[in-house]
ZALUM-596343 format. One record per residue (C-alpha): residue number from 0; residue in three letters; x, y negated, z. Coordinates in steps of 0.001 Angstrom, whole numbers, plus 524288, in hexadecimal, padded with zeros to 5 digits. Example, Ala and Ser with C-alpha at 12.3 -4.5 7.8 and 13.67 -1.06 7.14 Angstrom:
! ZALUM-596343
+-----+-----+-------+-------+-------+
!   n ! res !    xx !    yy !    zz !
+-----+-----+-------+-------+-------+
!   0 ! ALA ! 8300C ! 81194 ! 81E78 !
!   1 ! SER ! 83566 ! 80424 ! 81BE4 !
+-----+-----+-------+-------+-------+
***
This chain:
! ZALUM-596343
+-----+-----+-------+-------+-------+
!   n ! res !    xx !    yy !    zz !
+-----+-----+-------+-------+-------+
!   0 ! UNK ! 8083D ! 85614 ! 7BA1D !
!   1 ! UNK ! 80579 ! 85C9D ! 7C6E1 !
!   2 ! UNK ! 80663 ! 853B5 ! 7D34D !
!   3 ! UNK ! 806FA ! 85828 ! 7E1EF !
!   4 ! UNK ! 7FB5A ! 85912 ! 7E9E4 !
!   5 ! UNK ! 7FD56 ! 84C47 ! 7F134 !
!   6 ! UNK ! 7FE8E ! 843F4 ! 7E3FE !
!   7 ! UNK ! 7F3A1 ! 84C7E ! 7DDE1 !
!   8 ! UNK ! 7EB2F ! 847E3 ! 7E905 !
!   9 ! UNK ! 7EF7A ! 83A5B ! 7E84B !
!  10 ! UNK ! 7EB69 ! 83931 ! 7D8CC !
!  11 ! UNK ! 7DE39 ! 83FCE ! 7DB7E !
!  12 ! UNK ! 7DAD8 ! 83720 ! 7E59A !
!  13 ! UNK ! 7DC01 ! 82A4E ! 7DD95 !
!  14 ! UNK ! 7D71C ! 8317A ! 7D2AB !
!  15 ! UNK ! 7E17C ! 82E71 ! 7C85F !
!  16 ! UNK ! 7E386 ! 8353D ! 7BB8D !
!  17 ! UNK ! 7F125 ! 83818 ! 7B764 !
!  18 ! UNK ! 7F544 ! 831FC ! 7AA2F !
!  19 ! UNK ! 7FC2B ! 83BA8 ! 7A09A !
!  20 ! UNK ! 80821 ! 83121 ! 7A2EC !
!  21 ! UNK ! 80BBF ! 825D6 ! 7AB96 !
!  22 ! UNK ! 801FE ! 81997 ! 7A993 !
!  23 ! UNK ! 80240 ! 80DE3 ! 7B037 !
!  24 ! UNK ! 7F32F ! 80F61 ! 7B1C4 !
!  25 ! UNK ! 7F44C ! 81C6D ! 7BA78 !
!  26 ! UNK ! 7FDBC ! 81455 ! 7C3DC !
!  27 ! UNK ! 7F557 ! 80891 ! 7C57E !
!  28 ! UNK ! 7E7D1 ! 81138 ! 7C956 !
!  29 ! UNK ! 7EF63 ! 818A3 ! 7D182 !
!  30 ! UNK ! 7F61A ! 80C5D ! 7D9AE !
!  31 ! UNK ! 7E949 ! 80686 ! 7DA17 !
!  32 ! UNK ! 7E09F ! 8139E ! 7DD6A !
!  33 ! UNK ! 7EBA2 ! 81673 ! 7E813 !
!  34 ! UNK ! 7EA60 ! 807B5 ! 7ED2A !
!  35 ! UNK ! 7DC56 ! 80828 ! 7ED5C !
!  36 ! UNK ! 7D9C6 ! 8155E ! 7F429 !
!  37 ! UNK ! 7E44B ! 816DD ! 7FC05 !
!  38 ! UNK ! 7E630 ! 80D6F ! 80889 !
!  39 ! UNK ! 7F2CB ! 806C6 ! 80CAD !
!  40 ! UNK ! 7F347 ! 80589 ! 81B36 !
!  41 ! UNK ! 7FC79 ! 807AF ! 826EE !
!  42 ! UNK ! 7F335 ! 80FC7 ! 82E7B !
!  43 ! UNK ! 7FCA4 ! 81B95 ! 82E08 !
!  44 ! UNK ! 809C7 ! 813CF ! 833A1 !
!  45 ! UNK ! 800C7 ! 80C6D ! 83EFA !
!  46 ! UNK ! 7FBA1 ! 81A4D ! 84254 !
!  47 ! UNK ! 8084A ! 82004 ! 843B2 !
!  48 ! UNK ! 806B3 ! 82AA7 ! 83A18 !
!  49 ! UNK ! 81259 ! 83068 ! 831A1 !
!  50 ! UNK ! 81288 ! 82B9F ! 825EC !
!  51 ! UNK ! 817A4 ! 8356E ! 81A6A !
!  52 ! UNK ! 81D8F ! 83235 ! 80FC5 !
!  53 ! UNK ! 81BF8 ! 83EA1 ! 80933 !
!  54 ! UNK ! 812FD ! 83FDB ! 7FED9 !
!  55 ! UNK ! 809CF ! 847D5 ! 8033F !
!  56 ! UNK ! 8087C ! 84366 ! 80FE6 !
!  57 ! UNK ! 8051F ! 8364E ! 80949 !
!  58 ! UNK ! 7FB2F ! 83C57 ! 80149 !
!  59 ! UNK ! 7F2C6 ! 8425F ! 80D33 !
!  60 ! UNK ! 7F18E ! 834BD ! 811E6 !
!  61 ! UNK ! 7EFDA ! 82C3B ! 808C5 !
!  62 ! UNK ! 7E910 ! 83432 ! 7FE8E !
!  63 ! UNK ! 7E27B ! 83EFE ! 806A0 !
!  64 ! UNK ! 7E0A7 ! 83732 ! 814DC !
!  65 ! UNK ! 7DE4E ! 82AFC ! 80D62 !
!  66 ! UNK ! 7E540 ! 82321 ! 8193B !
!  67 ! UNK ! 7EEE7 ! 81B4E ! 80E4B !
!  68 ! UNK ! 7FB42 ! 817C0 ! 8133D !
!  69 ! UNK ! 80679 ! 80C01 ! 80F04 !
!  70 ! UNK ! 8105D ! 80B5C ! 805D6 !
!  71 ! UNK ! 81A16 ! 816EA ! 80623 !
!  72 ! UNK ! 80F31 ! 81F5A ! 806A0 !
!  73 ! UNK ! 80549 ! 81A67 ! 7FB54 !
!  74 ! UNK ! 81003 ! 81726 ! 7F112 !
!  75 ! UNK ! 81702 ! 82512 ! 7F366 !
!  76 ! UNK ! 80B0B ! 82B1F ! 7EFE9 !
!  77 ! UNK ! 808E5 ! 82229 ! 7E448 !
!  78 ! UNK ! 8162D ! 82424 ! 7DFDE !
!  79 ! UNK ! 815C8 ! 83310 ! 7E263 !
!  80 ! UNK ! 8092C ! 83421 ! 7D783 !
!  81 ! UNK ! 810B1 ! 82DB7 ! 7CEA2 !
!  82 ! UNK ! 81DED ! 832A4 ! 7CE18 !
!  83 ! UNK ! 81695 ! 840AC ! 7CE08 !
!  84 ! UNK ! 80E51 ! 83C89 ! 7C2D4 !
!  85 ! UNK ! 81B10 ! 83803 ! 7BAFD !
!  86 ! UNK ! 81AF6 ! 8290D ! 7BC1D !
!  87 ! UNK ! 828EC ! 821EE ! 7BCD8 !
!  88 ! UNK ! 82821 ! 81CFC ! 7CAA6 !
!  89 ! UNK ! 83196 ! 8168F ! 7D537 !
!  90 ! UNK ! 831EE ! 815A0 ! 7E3EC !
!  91 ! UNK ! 834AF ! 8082A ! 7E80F !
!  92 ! UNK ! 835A2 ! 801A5 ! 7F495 !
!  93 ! UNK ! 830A4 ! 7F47F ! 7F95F !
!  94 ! UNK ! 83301 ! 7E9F5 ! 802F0 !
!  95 ! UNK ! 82739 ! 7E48B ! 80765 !
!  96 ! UNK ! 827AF ! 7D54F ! 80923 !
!  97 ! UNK ! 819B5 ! 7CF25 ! 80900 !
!  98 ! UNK ! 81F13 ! 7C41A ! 80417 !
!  99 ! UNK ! 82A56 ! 7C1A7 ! 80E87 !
! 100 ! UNK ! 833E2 ! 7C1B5 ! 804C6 !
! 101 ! UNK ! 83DD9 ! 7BFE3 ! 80E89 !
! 102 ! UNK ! 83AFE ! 7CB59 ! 816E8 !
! 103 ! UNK ! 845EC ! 7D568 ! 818CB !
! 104 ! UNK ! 83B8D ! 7E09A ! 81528 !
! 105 ! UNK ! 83FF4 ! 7F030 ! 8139E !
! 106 ! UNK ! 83B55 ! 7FA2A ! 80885 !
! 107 ! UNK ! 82DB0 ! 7FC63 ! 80EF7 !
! 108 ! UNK ! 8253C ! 7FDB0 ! 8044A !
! 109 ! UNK ! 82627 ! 80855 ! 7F8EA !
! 110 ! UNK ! 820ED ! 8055F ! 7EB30 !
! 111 ! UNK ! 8219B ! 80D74 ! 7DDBD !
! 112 ! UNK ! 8260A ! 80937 ! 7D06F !
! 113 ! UNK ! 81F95 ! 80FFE ! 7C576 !
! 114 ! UNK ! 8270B ! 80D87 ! 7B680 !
! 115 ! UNK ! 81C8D ! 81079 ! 7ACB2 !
! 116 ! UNK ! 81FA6 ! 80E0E ! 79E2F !
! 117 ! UNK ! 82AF5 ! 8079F ! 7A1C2 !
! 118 ! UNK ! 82307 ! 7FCC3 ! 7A9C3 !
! 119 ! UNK ! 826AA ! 7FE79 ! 7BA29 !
! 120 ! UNK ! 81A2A ! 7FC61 ! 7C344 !
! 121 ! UNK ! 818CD ! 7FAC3 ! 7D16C !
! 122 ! UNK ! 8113C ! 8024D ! 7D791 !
! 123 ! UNK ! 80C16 ! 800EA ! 7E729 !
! 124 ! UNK ! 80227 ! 80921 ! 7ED6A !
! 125 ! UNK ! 804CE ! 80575 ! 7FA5D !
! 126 ! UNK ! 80549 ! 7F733 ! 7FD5F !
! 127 ! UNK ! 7F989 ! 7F467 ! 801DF !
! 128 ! UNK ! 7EF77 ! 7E7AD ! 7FFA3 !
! 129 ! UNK ! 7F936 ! 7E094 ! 7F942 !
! 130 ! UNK ! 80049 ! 7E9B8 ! 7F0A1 !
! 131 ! UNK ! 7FC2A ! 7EAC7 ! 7E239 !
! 132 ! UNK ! 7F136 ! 7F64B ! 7DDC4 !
! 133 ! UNK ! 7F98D ! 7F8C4 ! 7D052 !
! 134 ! UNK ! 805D8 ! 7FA02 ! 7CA35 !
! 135 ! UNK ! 80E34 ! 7EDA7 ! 7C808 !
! 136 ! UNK ! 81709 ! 7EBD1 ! 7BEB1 !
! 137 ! UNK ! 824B7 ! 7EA2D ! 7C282 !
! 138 ! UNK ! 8283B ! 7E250 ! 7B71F !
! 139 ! UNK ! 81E04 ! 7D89F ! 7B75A !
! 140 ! UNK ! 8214D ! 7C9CD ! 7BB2F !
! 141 ! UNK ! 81322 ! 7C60D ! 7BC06 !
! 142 ! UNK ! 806C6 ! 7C606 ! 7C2FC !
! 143 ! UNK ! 80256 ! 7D5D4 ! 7C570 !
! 144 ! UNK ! 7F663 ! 7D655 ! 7C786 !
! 145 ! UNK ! 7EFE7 ! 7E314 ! 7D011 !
! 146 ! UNK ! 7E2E6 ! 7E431 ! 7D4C1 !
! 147 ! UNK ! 7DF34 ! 7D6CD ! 7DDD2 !
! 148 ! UNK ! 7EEAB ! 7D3D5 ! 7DE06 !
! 149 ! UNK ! 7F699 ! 7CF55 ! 7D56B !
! 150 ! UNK ! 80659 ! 7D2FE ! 7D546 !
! 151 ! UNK ! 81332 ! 7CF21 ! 7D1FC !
! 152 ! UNK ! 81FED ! 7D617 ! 7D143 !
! 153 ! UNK ! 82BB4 ! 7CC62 ! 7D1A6 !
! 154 ! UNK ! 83B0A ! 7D13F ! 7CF6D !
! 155 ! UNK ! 84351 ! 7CC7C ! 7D8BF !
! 156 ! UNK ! 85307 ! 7CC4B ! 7DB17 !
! 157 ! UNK ! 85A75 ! 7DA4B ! 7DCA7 !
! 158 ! UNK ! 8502B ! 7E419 ! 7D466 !
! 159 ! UNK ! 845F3 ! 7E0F6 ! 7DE59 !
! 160 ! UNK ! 836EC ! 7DBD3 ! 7DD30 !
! 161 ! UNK ! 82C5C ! 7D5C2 ! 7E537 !
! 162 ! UNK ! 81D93 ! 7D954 ! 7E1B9 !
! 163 ! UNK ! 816AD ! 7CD85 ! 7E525 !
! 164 ! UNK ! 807CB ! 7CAE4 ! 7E793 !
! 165 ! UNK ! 8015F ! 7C10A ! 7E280 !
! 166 ! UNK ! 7F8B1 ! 7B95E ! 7EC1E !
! 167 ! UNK ! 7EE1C ! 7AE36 ! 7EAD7 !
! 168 ! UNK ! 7F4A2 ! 7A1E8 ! 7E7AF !
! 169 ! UNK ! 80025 ! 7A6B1 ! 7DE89 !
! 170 ! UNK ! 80AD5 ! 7ABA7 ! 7EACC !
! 171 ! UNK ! 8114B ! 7B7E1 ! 7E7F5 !
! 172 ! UNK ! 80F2A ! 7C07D ! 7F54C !
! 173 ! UNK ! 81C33 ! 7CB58 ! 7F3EA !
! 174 ! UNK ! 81746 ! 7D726 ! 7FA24 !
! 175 ! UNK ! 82511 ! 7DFC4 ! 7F815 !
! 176 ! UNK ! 831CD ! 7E10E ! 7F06F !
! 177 ! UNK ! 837DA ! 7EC37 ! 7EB81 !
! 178 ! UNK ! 8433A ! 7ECC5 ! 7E360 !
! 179 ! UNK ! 84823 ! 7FBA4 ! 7D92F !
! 180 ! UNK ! 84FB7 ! 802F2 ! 7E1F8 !
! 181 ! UNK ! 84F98 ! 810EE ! 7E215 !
! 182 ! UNK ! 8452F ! 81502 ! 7EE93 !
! 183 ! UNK ! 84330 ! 822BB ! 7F280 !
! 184 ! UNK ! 83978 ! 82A96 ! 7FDE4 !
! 185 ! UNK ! 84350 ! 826F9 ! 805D5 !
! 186 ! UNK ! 842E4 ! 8176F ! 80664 !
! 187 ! UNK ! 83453 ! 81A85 ! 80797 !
! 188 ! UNK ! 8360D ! 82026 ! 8144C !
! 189 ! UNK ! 83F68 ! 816B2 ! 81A06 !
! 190 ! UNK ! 8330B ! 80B2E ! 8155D !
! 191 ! UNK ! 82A74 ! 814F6 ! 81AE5 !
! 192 ! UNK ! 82FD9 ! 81699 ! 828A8 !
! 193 ! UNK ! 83018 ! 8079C ! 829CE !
! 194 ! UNK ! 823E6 ! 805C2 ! 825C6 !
! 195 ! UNK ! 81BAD ! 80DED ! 82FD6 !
! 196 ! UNK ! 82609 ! 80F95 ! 83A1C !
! 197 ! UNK ! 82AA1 ! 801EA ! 83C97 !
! 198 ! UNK ! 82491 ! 7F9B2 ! 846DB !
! 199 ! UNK ! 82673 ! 7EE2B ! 83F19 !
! 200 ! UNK ! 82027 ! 7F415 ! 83179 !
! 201 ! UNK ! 81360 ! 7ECC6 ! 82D1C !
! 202 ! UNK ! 80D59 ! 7FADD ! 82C10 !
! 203 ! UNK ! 81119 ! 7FF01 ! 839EB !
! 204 ! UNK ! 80A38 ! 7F0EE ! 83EE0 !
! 205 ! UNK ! 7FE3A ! 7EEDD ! 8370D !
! 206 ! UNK ! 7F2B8 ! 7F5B8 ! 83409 !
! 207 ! UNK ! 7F197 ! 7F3FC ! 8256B !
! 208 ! UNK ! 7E711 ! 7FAC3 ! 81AEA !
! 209 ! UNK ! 7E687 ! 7F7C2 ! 80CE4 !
! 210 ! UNK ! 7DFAE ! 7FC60 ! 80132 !
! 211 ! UNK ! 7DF79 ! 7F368 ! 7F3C2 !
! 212 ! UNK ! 7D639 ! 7F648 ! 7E894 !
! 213 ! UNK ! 7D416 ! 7EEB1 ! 7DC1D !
! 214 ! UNK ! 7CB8C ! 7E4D6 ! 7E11A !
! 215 ! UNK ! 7CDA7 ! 7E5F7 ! 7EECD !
! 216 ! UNK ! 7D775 ! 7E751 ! 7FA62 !
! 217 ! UNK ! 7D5BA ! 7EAC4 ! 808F9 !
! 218 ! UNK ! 7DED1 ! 7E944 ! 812AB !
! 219 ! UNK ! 7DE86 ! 7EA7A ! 82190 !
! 220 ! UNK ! 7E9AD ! 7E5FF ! 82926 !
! 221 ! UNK ! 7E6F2 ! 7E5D6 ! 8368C !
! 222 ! UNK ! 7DB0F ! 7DF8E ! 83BCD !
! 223 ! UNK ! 7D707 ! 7D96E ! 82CE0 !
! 224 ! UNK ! 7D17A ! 7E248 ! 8220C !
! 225 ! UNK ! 7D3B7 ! 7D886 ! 81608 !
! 226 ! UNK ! 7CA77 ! 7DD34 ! 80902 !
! 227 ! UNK ! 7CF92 ! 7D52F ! 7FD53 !
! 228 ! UNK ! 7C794 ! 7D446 ! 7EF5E !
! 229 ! UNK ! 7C8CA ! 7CB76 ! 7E447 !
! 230 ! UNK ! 7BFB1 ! 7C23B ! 7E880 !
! 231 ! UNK ! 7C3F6 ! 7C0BF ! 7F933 !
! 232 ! UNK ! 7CB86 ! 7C685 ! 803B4 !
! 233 ! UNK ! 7C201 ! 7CADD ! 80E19 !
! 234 ! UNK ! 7C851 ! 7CE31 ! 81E23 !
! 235 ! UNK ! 7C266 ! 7D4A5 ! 826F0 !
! 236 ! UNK ! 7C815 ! 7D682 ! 836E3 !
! 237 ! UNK ! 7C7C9 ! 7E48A ! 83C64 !
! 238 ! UNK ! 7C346 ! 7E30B ! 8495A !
! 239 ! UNK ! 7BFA1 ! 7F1B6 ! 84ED1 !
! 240 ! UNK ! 7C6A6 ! 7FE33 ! 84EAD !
! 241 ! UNK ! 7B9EB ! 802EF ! 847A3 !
! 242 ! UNK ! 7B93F ! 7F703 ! 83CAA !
! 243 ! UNK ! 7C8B7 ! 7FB4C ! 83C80 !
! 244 ! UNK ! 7C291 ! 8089E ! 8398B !
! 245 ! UNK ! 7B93C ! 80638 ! 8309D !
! 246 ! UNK ! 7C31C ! 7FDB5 ! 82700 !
! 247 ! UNK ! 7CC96 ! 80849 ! 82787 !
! 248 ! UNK ! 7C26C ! 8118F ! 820E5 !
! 249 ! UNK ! 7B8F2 ! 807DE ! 81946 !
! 250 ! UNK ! 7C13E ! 80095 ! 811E6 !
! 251 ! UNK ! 7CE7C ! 80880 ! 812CB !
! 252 ! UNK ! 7C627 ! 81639 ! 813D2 !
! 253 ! UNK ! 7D055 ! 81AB1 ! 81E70 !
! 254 ! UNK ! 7CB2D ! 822AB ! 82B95 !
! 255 ! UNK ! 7D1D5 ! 8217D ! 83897 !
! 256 ! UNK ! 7CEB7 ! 8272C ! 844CA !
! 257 ! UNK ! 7C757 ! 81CDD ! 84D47 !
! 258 ! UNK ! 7D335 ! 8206C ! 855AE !
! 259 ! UNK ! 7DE2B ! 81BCC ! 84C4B !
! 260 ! UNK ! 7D4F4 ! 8106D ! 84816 !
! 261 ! UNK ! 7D4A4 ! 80C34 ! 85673 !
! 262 ! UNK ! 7E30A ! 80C0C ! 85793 !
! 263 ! UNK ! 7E577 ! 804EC ! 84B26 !
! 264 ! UNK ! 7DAED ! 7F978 ! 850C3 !
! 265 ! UNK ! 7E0B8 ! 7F7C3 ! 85D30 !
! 266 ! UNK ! 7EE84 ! 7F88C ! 858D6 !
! 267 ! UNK ! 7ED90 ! 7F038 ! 84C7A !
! 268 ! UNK ! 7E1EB ! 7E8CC ! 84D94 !
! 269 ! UNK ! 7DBA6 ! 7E540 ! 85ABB !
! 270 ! UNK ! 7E911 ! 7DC79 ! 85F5A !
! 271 ! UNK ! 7E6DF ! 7D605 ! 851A1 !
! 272 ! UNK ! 7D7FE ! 7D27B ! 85470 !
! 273 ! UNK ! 7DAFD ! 7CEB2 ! 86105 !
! 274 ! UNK ! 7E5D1 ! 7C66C ! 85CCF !
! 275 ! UNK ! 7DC81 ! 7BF27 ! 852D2 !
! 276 ! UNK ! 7D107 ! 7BC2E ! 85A1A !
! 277 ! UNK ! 7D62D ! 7BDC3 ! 8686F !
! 278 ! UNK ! 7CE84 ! 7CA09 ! 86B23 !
! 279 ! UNK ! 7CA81 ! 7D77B ! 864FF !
! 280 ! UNK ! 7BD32 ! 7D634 ! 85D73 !
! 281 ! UNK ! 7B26F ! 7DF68 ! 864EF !
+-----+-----+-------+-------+-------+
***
């Protein structure tokens, strides 16, 4: 087996060994080594960079740069190491609904499905806090658990499922559905153009940073860096271009500029300060 440069680099930086044949175990470290290293943000769309889709192009950034990215970028990349190392794997599209089932919602989100000995998995490296850190089982009617979450994957009407999260108190939160259509590149880019082009797009309006671990998830949307363990969820406001800074590389180990860092406070987080307390903090 002899992969490309770009994957090569990818593998070596989560430092994954390549089974002799597909295993369910290679899959699951590398969804949760990917999830845990690599950050899912919107800093690229807000900034007004072009975003590639092509594989190398995500590679320099998210592996090399170590700036992450969102979901048509980390799950090509995922997908890319797998099909090249041999693994039975489908490109799938997603609506994301947050649990407004009624919403008319396009194809925004890409996910892969991976069929090892004859059982199918989902697999998502680029949902951010609330998506799961290892393969799911499509099959399963039950309670999944993964990492601090726990999952559920319920069949609905016309070939199509909802993956559902399971929140405090027994309510099933559904974070997207997809359905078993055939999806190409192509879809991808029409999801992708929305997604970072639109003025309406959640990505193109919010600051947003994730990474998720085991044990522990961090998210920063906007003016509120939320740290979530086992035991509590922990918030904390942003209220300086330089706190804004030093989150960005402490917890999420991503360098700005002080430039871009002042840009991204005034445009996304002083109105938001000032909105909540009536003035911007000194």
């Amino acid at each position: 087996m002899i992969l490309n440069e770009s994957l090569q680099n990818y593998l070596t930086d989560l430092g994954l060994m390549v089974p002799e044949t597909p295993t369910i175990e290679f899959v699951k470290q590398l969804q949760a080594k990917h999830i845990e290293r690599y950050s899912f943000n919107s800093l690229a769309v807000i900034l007004g960079e072009d975003i590639s889709l092509d594989l190398e192009m995500i590679t320099q950034k998210i592996v090399t740069r170590g700036l992450g990215g969102y979901c048509f970028e980390h799950n090509k990349l995922t997908f890319e190491l797998l099909k090249a190392l041999g693994y039975d794997v489908q490109l799938k599209m997603a609506r994301v609904l947050n649990n407004n089932l009624d919403r008319k919602a396009g194809r925004t989100h890409r996910i892969t499905l991976v069929t090892i000995d004859g059982m199918t998995y989902v697999i998502d490296t680029g949902f951010g806090g609330s998506g799961p850190i290892s393969p799911l089982l499509l099959s399963a009617h039950g309670q999944q658990k993964s990492g601090l979450d726990s999952y559920r994957i319920v069949a609905r009407e016309h070939g199509e499922f909802d993956l559902q999260l399971l929140v405090e108190g027994g309510d099933n939160f559904t974070l997207y559905r997809f359905d078993n259509a055939i999806y190409t590149d192509a879809d991808c880019e029409l999801g992708h153009f929305y997604s970072h082009q639109n003025p309406n797009a959640v990505f193109v309006k919010n600051l947003m940073v994730t990474l998720k671990k085991q044990d522990k998830t961090f998210a920063l949307l906007n003016t509120e860096l939320i740290t979530r363990d086992k035991h509590k969820e922990q918030k904390l406001l942003i209220t300086t271009a330089k706190m804004l800074e030093e989150t960005l590389f402490s917890v999420f180990n991503i360098f700005l500029e002080p430039v871009l860092v002042e840009h991204l406070f005034d445009r996304f987080l002083a109105d938001k300060l000032v909105e909540q307390d009536g003035e911007l903090p000194s």
